[in-house]
C-alpha positions as CSV (number, residue, x, y, z in Angstrom):
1,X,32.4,106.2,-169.4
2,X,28.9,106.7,-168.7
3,X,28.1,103.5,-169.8
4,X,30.5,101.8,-167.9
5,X,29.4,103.5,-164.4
6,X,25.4,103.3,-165.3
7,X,26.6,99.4,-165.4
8,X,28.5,99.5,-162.1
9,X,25.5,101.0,-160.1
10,X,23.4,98.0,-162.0
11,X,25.8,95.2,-160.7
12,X,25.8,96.7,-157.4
13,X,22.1,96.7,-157.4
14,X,21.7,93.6,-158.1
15,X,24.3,92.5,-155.7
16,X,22.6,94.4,-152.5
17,X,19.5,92.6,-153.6
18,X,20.7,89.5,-153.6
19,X,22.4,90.0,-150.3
20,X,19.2,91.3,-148.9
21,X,16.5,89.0,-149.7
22,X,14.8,87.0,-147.1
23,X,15.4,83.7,-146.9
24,X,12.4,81.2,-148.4
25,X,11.1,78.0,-149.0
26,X,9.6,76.8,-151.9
27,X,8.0,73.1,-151.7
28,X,7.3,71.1,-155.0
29,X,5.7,67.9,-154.9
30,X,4.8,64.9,-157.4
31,X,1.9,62.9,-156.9
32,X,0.6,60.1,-159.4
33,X,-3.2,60.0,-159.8
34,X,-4.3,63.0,-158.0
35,X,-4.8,65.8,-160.9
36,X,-7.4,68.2,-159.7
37,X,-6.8,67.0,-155.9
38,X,-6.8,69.8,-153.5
39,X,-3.9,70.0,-151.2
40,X,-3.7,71.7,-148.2
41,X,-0.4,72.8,-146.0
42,X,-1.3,73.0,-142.5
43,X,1.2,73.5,-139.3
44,X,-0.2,73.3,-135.8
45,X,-1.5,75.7,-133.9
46,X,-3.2,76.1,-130.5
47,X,-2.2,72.2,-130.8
48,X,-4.2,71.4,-133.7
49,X,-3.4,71.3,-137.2
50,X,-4.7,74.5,-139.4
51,X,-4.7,75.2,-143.3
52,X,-1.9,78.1,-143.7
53,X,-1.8,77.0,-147.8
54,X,-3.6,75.4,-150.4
55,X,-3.3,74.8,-153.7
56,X,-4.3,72.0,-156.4
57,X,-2.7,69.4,-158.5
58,X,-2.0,69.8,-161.9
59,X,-0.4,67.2,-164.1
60,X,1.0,65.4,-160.9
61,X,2.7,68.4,-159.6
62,X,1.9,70.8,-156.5
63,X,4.3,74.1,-155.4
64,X,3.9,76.0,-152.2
65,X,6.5,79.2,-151.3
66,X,7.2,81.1,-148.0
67,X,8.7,81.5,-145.2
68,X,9.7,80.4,-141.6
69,X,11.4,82.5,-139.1
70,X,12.4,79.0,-137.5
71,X,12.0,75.4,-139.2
72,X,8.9,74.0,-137.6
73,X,6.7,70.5,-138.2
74,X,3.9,71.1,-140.9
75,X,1.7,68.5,-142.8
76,X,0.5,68.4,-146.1
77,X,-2.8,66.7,-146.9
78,X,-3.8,65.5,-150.5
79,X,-7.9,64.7,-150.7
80,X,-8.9,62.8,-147.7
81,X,-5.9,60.8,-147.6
82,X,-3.8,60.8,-144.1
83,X,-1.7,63.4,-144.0
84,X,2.5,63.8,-144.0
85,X,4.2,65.1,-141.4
86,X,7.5,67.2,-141.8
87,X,9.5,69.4,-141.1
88,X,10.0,72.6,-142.8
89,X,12.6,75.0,-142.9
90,X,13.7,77.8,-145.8
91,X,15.0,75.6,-148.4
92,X,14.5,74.0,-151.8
93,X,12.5,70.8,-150.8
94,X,10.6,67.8,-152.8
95,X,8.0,66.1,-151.7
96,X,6.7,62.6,-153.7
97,X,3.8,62.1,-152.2
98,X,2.6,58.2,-152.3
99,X,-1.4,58.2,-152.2
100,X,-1.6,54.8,-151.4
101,X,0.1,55.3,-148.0
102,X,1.2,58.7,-147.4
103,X,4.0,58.0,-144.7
104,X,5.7,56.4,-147.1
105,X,6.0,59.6,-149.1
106,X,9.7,60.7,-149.7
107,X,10.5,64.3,-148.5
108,X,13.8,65.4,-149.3
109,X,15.7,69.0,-149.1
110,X,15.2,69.6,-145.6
111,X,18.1,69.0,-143.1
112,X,15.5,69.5,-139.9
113,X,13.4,66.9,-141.7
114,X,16.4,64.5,-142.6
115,X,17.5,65.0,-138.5
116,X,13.7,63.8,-137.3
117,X,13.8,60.6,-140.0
118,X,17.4,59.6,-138.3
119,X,16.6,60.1,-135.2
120,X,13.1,58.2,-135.6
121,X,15.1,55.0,-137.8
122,X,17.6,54.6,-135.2
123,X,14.9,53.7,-132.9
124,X,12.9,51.3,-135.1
125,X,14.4,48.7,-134.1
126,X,13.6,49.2,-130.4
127,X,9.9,50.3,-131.2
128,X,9.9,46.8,-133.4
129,X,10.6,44.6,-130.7
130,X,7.8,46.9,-128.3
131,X,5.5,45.9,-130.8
132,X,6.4,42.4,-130.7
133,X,6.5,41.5,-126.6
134,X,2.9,43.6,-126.8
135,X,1.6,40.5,-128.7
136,X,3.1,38.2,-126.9
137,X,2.0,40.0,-123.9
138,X,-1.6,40.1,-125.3
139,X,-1.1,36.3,-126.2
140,X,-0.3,35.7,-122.2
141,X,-3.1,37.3,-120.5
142,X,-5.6,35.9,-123.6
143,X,-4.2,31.9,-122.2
144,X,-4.3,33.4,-118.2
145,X,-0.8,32.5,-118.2
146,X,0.0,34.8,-115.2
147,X,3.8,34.6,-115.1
148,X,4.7,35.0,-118.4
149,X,2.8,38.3,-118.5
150,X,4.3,40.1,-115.8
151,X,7.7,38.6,-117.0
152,X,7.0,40.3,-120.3
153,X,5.7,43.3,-119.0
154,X,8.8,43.8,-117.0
155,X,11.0,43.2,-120.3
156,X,8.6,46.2,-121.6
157,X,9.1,48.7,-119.1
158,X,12.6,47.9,-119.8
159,X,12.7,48.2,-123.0
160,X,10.4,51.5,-122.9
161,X,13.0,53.0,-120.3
162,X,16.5,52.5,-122.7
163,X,13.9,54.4,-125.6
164,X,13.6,57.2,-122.7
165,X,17.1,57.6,-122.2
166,X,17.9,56.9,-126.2
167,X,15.3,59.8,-126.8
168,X,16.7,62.2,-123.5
169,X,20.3,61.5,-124.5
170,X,19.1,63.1,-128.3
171,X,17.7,66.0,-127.2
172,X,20.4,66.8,-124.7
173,X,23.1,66.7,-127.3
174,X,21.1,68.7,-129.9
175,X,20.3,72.0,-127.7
176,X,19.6,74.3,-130.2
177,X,17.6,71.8,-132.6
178,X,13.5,72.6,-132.9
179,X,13.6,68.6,-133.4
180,X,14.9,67.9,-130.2
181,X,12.5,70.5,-128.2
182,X,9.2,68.6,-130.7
183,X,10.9,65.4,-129.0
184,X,10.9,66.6,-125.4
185,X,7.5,67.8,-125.5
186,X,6.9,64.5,-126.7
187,X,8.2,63.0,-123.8
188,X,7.2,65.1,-121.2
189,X,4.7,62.1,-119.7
190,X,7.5,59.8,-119.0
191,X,9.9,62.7,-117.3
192,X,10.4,63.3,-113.7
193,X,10.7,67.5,-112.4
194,X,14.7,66.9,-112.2
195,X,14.9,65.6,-115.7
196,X,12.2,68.1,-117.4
197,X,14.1,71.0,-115.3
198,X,17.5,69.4,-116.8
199,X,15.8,69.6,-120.6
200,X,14.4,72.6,-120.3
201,X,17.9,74.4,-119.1
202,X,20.0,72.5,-121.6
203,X,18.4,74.6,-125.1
204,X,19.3,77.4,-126.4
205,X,17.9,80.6,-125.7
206,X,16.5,80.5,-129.2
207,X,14.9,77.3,-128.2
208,X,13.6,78.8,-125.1
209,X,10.9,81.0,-126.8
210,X,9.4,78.1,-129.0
211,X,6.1,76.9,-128.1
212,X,7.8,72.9,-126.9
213,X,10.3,74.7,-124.9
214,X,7.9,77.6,-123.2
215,X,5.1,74.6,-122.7
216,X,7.4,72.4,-121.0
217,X,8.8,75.6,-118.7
218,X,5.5,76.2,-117.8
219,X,4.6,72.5,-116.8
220,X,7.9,73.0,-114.7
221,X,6.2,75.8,-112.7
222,X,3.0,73.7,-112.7
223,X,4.5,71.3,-110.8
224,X,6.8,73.2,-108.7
225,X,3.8,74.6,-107.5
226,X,1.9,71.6,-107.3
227,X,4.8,69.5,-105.4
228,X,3.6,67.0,-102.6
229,X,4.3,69.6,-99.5
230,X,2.5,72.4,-101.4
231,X,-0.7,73.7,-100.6
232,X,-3.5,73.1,-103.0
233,X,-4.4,75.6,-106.3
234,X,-8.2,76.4,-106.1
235,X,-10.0,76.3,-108.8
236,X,-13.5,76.7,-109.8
237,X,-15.8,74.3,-112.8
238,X,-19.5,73.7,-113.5
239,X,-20.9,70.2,-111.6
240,X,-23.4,68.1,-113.6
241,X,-26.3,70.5,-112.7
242,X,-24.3,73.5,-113.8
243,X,-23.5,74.7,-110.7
244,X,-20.5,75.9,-109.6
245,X,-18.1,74.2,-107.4
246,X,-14.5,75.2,-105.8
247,X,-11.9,73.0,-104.6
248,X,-11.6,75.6,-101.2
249,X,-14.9,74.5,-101.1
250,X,-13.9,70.8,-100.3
251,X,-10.7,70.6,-99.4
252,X,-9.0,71.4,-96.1
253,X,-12.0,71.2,-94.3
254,X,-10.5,68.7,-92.6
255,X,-10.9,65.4,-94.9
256,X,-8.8,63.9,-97.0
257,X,-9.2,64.5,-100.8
258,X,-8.6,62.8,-103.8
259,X,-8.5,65.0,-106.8
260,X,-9.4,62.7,-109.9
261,X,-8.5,63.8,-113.4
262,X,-10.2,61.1,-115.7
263,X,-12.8,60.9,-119.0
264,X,-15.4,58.7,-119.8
265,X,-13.5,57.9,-123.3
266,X,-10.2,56.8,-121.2
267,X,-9.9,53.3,-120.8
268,X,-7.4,53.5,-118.4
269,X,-9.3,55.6,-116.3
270,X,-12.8,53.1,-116.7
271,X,-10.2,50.3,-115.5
272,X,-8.8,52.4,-112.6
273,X,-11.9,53.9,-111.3
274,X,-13.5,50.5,-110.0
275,X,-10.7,49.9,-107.6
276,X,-11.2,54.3,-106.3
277,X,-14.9,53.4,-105.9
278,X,-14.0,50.3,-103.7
279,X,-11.6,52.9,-101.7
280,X,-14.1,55.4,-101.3
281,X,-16.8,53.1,-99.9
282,X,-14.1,52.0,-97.7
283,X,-12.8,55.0,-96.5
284,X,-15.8,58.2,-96.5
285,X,-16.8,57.6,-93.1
286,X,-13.3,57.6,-92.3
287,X,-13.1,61.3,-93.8
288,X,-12.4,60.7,-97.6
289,X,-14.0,63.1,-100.1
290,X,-13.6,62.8,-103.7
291,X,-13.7,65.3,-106.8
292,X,-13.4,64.3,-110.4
293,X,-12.3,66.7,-112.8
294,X,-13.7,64.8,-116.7
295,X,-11.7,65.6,-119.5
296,X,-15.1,64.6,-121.8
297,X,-16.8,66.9,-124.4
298,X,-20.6,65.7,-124.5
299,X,-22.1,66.3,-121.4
300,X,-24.3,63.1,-122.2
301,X,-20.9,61.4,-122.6
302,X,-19.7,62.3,-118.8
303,X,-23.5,61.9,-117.6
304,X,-23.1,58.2,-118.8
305,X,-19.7,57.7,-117.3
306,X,-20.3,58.4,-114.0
307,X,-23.8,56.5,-113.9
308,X,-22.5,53.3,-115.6
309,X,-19.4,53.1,-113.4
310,X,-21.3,54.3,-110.3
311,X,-19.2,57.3,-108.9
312,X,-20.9,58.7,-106.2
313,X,-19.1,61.6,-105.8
314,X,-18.9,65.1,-106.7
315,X,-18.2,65.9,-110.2
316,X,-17.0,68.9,-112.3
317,X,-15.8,69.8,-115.9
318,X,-15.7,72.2,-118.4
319,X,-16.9,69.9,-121.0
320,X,-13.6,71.4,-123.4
321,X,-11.0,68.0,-122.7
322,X,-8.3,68.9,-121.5
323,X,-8.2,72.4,-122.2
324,X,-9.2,73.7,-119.0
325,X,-6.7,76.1,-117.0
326,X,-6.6,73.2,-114.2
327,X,-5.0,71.0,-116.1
328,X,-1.9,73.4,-116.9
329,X,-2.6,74.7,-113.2
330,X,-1.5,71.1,-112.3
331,X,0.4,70.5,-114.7
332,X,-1.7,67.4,-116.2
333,X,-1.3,65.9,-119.5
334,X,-2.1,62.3,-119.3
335,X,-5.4,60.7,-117.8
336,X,-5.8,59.0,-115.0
337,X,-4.1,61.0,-112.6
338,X,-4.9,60.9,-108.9
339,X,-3.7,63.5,-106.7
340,X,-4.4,63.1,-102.6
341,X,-4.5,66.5,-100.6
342,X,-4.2,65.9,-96.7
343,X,-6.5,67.7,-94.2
344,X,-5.1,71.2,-94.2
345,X,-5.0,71.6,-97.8
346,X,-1.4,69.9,-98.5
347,X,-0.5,67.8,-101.7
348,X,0.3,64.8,-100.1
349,X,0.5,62.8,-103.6
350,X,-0.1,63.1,-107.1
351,X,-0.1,61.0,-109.8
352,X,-1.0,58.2,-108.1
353,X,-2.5,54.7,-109.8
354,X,-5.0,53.4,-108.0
355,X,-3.0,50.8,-106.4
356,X,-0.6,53.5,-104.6
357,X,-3.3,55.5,-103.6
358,X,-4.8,52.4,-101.4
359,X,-1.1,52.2,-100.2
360,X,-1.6,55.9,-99.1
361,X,-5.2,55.7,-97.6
362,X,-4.2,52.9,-95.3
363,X,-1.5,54.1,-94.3
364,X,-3.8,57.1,-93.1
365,X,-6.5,55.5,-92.0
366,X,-5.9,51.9,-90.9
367,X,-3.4,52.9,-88.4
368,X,-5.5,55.1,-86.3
C-alpha cells in the first residue's frame, strides 16, 4: 500500500512538472565546413542587431536553448559570413545553414518563420518584375530616351503601389501576428496618417505593446502634431561651430522657413538640394530662411557636404544620424524631407520634393 501511494505522489509530480514548465526553444543547426566557427545569435535591439548567444561548431553541428515571451526576428551569424534572418518563437527548430550564401539556409520548425517566407514568396514575383523595368528603366535614361523612361517609371510606381496594398491587405488580416506588425513598420515610409492610424488600430492589444506597433503609434502622434495647420515643435542642435541654435530662434519671425532633413551620404538628398539652393537664391530677399537638420556622423563628412554643394544657409546636427529626438519629434524616417513653416510659425507643408516646394514658394511669393 505504501508503495503504491509513494508511486501516486511520484506520477503526480511529474505530472505538475510537466504541466508547469515554461515554454522553450531549442535551435540546432548543421553547417558543412565550419568546425571551430563561432556562431553568434543576435536579435535587435535599440534597432541594431546585438549578440544575446554564442556558441561554436563542432562536427557540423551548433544548439542554442531559451526562451521568448513573444516570437520575435533574430539572426544567426557563422564567421564573417552574412547573417540569417528569422523568426524565432518557443519551438523545436533546424536550421541548415548554407556558408556559401546564407539566405539560402533552410530554417524549419518555426510557424512565425514559415508565415514571413509565404508571405515574402507570394510577392517574388512582383519584386521580380521591379527589378526588371529598373533595368530597363536604367537602360532608357543611359540612351536619353525620355519617353520610355517616364513610361516605365509610371508602370513602377504602379507596380510598387499593388505591393503596398498586397503588403497592407497582409497585415490587416493577420492582427495579432508579430510578422505583420515587423511588415508595417516596414512600410511605414510609403503610408499616409489615415492608413498608419487604420494599422495601428487593427492589432491586437498584444500587438500593441511590441516595439513595431508602439513605434508606429508614436510616429502617429509625431505627425498628428506635426500636421500642415499645426504650429511648429522647437527644437534645439549644435551649428557647425558648436553653437547652439533653436528653431523659435528662426521661425515665425515673420519669414518663411524651410526645414531641411538631409545627409551628406544621401543621394537623393545631393540630387534634391541643387534645385533648394536655386529656390533659396530666388526667394531670400523675398523672406525665405532655411535650416538643415544632417543626419551625418563625421563632422568632416557634413563640413564637406555643405561646402561642395554650396548651402549657404544655417545648419545644425547632432552628428548621431537619425537618432536625434527631432526626427521622432517630426516624425521623420526617410531623407530628403522638406517641411515649409509659414510666417507665424504654421506647418504649411511637409514632405515636400523639391519640385512641390517651388510649387509652394511661388505660389507665396510670385503672386504678391
Amino acid at each position: 500500500m505504501k508503495r503504491n501511494l509513494g508511486f501516486f505522489i511520484l506520477a503526480v509530480f511529474l505530472i505538475f512538472g510537466a504541466c508547469t514548465q515554461k515554454p522553450s526553444y531549442t535551435i540546432k543547426g548543421k553547417v558543412a565546413g565550419a568546425d571551430g566557427e563561432k556562431v553568434l545569435l543576435q536579435k535587435i535591439v535599440k534597432k541594431q542587431f546585438e549578440t544575446i548567444d554564442s556558441t561554436t561548431v563542432v562536427k557540423g553541428e551548433f544548439t542554442f536553448k531559451g526562451a521568448v515571451d513573444m516570437p520575435d526576428l533574430y539572426q544567426i551569424q557563422i564567421g564573417d559570413n552574412e547573417p540569417k534572418e528569422f523568426f524565432i518563437e518557443n519551438s523545436k527548430i533546424e536550421i541548415i545553414y548554407n556558408m556559401d550564401d546564407s539566405h539560402e539556409s533552410v530554417v524549419t520548425g518555426s510557424k512565425t518563420n514559415d508565415l514571413y517566407n509565404n508571405f515574402n514568396e507570394a510577392l517574388e514575383p512582383q519584386y521580380a518584375q521591379m527589378d526588371e523595368l529598373a533595368d530597363q528603366y536604367a537602360g532608357a535614361k543611359k540612351m536619353l530616351d525620355t519617353a520610355l523612361a517616364v513610361g516605365l517609371e509610371k508602370q513602377m510606381d504602379l507596380l510598387d503601389q499593388a505591393i503596398t496594398d498586397s503588403t497592407i491587405s497582409f497585415i490587416l488580416t493577420h492582427p495579432n501576428s508579430i510578422v505583420a506588425a515587423f511588415e508595417a513598420k516596414a512600410l511605414a515610409r510609403n503610408l499616409n496618417l489615415e492608413q498608419m492610424e487604420k494599422i495601428v488600430g487593427n492589432f491586437t492589444p498584444e500587438m500593441q505593446k511590441t516595439s513595431y506597433v508602439t513605434w508606429m503609434s508614436n510616429r502617429v502622434n509625431a505627425w498628428k502634431n506635426t500636421a500642415v495647420g499645426k504650429h511648429f515643435v522647437d527644437f534645439s542642435l549644435p551649428d557647425t561651430n558648436g553653437n547652439m541654435i533653436k528653431l523659435s530662434n528662426i521661425a515665425g519671425k515673420g519669414n518663411y522657413v524651410v526645414v531641411d532633413f538631409w545627409a551628406s551620404w544621401c543621394g537623393p538628398c545631393r540630387k534634391e538640394l541643387p534645385y533648394v539652393v536655386k529656390l533659396y537664391k530666388q526667394y531670400k530677399d523675398k523672406g525665405l530662411n532655411i535650416i538643415s537638420v544632417s543626419c551625418d556622423y563625421k563632422r568632416e563628412n557634413w563640413i564637406n557636404g555643405i561646402r561642395m554643394l554650396g548651402l549657404d544657409w544655417t545648419h545644425v546636427s547632432a552628428l548621431k544620424g537619425k537618432e536625434m529626438q527631432v526626427m521622432d519629434d517630426y516624425g521623420v524616417s526617410g531623407i530628403p524631407h522638406l517641411l515649409l513653416i509659414d510666417k507665424n510659425g504654421i506647418i504649411i507643408g511637409r514632405n515636400l520634393t523639391a519640385e512641390t516646394l517651388a510649387e509652394k514658394l511661388k505660389e507665396i511669393f510670385d503672386k504678391k
